[in-house]
Residue, then its C-alpha position, 0 to 999 in steps of 0.5 A: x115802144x119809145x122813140x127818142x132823139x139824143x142831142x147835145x146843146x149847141x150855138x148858132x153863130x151869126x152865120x146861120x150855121x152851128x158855130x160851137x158845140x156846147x159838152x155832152x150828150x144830155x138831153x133826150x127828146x122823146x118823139x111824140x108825134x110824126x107824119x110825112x107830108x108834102x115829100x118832108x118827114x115832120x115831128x115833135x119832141x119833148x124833153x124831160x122839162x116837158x118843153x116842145x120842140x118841132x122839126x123837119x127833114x128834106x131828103x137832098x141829093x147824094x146821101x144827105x138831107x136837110x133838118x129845119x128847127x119849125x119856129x127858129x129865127x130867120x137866119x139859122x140855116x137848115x142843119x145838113x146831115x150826111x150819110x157817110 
């Protein structure tokens, strides 16, 4: 079985946050390793050019939860995911 991400390039502006929001849907990360630890759900991805790329969930309160790209710069700010 394959378990994969699907995202879309994206920019982050000087606030931290997602600023603009870069065409379709193209890239597929296929998840390649993944473990909870510590209350955080982590893993790594891989793209079709082989390129690694590790992240982090924090579950928040009501229905929402933290995603932290492992390696970013300082500034870039945890992405929030709500449920609706």
């Amino acid at each position: 079985m394959k378990l994969s991400l699907l995202a879309v390039p994206f920019h982050i502006g000087e606030s931290g946050e997602i600023d603009k929001v870069e065409g379709e849907i193209d890239i597929e990360e296929v998840l390649v390793e993944y473990k909870l630890e510590k209350g955080k759900l982590k893993f790594k991805t891989r793209t079709e050019s082989g390129s690694f790329t590790e992240y982090e969930i924090k579950l928040g309160e009501k229905a929402q939860a933290f995603l932290t790209i492992v390696g970013a710069p300082d500034f870039v700010k945890p992405l929030r995911l709500f449920r609706t």
